[in-house]
C-alpha positions in Angstrom: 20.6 -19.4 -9.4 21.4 -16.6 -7.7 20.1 -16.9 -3.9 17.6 -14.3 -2.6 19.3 -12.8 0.4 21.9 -11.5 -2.1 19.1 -10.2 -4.1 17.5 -8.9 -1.0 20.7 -7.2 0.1 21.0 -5.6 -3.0 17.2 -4.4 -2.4 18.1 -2.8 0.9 21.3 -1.5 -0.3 19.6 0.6 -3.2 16.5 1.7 -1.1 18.7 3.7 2.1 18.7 -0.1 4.2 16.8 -2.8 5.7 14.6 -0.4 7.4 13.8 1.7 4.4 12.8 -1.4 2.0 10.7 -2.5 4.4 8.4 0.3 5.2 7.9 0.2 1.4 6.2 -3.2 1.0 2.8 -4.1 1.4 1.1 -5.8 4.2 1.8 -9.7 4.3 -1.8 -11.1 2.4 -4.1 -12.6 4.8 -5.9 -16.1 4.3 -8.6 -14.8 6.9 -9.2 -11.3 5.5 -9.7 -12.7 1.8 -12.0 -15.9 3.0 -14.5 -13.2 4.5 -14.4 -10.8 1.3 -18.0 -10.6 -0.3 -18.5 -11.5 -3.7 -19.4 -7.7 -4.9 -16.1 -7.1 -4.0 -14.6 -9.8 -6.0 -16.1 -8.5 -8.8 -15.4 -5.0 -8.1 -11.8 -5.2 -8.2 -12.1 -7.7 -11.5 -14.0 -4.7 -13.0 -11.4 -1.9 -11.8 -8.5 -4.2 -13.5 -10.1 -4.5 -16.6 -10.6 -1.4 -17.4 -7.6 -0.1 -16.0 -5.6 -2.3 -18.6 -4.6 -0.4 -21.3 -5.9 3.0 -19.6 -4.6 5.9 -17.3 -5.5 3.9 -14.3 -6.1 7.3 -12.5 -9.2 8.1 -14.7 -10.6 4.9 -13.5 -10.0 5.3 -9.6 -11.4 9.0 -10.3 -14.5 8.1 -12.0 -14.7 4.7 -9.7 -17.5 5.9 -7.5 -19.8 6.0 -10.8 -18.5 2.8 -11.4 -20.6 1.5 -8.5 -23.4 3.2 -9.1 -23.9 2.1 -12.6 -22.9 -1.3 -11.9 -25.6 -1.8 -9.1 -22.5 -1.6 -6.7 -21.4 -5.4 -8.8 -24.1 -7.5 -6.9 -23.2 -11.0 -9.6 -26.6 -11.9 -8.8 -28.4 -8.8 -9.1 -26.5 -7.9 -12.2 -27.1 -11.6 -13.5 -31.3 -10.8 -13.6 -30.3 -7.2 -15.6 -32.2 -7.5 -19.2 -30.4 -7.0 -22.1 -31.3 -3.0 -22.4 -29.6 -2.5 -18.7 -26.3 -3.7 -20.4 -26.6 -1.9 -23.9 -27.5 1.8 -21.7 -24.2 1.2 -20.0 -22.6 1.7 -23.6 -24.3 5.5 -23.2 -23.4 5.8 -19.5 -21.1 8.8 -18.6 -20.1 7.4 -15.4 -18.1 5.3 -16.7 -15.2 4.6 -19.4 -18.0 3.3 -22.1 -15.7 0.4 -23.5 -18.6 -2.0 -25.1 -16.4 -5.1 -24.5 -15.3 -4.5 -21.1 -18.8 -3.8 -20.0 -19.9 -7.4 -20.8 -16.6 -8.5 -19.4 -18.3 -7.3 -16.2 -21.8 -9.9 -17.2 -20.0 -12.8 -18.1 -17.7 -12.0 -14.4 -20.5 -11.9 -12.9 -21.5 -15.1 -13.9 -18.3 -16.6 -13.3 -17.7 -15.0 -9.6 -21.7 -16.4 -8.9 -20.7 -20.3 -10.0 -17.8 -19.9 -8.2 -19.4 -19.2 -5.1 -22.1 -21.7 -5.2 -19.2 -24.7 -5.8 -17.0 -23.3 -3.0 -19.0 -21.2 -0.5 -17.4 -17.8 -1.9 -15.1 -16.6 -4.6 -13.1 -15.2 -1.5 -13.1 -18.8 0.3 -11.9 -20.5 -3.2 -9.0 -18.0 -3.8 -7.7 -18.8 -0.2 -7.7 -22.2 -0.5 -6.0 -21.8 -4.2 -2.0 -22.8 -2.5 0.1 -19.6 -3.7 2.5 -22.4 -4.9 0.1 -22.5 -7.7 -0.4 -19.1 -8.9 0.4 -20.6 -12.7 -2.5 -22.5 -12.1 -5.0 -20.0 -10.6 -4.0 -17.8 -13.5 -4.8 -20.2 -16.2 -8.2 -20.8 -14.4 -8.9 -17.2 -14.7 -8.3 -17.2 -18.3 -10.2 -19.9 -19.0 -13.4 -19.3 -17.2 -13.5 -15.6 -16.6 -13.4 -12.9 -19.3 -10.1 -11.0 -19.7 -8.9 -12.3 -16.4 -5.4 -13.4 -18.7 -2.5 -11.7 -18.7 -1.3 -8.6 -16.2 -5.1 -8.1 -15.2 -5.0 -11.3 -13.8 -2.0 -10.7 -11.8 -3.1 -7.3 -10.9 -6.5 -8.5 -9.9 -4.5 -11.0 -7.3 -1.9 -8.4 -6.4 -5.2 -5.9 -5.5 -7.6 -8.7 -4.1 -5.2 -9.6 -1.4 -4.0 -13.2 -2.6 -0.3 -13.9 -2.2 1.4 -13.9 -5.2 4.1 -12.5 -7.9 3.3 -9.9 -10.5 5.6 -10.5 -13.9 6.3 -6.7 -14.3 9.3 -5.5 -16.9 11.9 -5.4 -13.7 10.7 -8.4 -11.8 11.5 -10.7 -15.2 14.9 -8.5 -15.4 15.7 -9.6 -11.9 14.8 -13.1 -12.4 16.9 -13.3 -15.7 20.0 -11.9 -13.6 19.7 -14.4 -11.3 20.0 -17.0 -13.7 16.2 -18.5 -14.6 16.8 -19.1 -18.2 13.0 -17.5 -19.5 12.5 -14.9 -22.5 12.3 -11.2 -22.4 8.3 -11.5 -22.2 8.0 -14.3 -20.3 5.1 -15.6 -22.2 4.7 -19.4 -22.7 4.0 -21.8 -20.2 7.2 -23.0 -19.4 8.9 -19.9 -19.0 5.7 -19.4 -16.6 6.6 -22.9 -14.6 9.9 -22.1 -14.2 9.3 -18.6 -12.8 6.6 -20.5 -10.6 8.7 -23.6 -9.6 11.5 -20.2 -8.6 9.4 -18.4 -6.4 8.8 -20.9 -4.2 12.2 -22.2 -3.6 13.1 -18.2 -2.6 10.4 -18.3 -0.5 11.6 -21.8 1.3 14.8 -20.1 1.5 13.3 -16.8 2.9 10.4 -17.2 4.6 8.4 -14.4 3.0 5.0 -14.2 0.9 5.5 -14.3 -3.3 4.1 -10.8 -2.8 7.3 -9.2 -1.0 9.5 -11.5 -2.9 8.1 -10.2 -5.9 8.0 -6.4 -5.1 11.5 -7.0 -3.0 12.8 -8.4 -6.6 11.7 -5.8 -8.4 13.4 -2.8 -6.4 16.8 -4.8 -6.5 17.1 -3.6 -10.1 16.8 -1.2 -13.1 15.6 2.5 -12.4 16.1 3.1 -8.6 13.1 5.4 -7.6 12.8 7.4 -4.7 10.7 6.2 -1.5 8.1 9.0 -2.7 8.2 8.3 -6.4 7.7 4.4 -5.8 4.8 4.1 -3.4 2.8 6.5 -5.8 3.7 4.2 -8.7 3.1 0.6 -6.7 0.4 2.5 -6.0 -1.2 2.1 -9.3 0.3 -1.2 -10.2 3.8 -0.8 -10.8 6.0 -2.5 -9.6 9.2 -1.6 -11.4 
């Protein structure tokens, strides 16, 4: 495999230095920060994620602030006690992108985030104690017990939360597939998943820094170079290639 300092050179090299690529990643996540992050909040951002997916996420962040209001500013418990004509209204609410599906994505959330909490003091507290070593794992928890938590909008949903961790985007998988991890195009079943995992780590042994700026560092050392301008605007919304 490939080791990361070339790939991290290459990074530097295509963004104008060492300087340049690093004024273009993200904070290092904080423990602390997401331990103290209230359980509305949680939910807020699983909400944002699922119905950015397959959407112009800049609809969403526009209409966001109806978002809250509609969702009784995504309270689990509060929304938990909601009869079943608070949730069918939502289907006629303007505020918000009326997607019957993802509006009950938001309920059975809500539920999820609330048993969460009571087993580990907060949703917050259980995702920082979650080792980023594990991401795999915390991902196939999401699927299983939350509602369209799978896939990117699980990733995204960590990547936005403030957990440490890697999102699979189209040039991160390109740049792990040029260093040598032998995984498929999509990156899809489990194993391919382990061994991006079980990768990860050992560039972060050998680098000292979080999956996140691995991850984003990774995916600027290949495929269309953007400008400084072009890319913050598109990590922005997600992007990462």
């Amino acid at each position: 495999m490939t080791p990361f300092k070339v790939i991290l050179i290459r990074a530097e090299k295509r963004k104008g230095g060492e300087k340049a690529l690093m004024a273009l990643l993200p904070p290092a996540p904080d423990a602390k920060t997401l331990a103290r992050m209230k359980d509305d909040r949680v939910l807020a951002e699983m909400a944002r994620r699922i119905f950015s997916a397959g959407f112009v996420w800049s609809v969403i962040e526009n209409k966001w602030p109806g978002f809250e209001e509609a969702f009784l500013g995504f309270e689990p418990r509060r929304l938990l006690f909601q009869p079943e004509d608070f949730w069918h209204e939502l289907t006629r609410d303007k505020r918000i992108v009326r997607n019957g599906a993802k509006i009950m994505a938001v309920r059975e959330n809500a539920r999820f985030v609330s048993e969460t909490a009571a087993e580990h003091g907060s949703f917050g507290k259980f995702l920082a104690a979650w080792p980023a070593r594990d991401q795999i794992g915390l991902l196939e928890l999401l699927d299983k017990r939350g509602t369209r938590l799978g896939g990117n909008s699980g990733q995204y949903f960590l990547r936005f939360i403030g957990k440490d961790g890697f999102v699979l985007s189209r040039d991160v998988i390109a740049c792990l597939r040029d260093a040598g991890l032998d995984i498929a195009e999509g990156a899809s079943s489990k194993r391919d998943r382990r061994k991006i995992q079980d990768q990860f780590n050992a560039w972060a042994e050998e680098s000292g820094l979080p999956l996140t700026h691995i991850s984003r560092i990774c995916a600027m050392s290949i495929g269309q170079n953007y400008d400084a301008e072009t890319l913050r605007r598109r990590m922005g919304g997600g992007e990462e290639e």
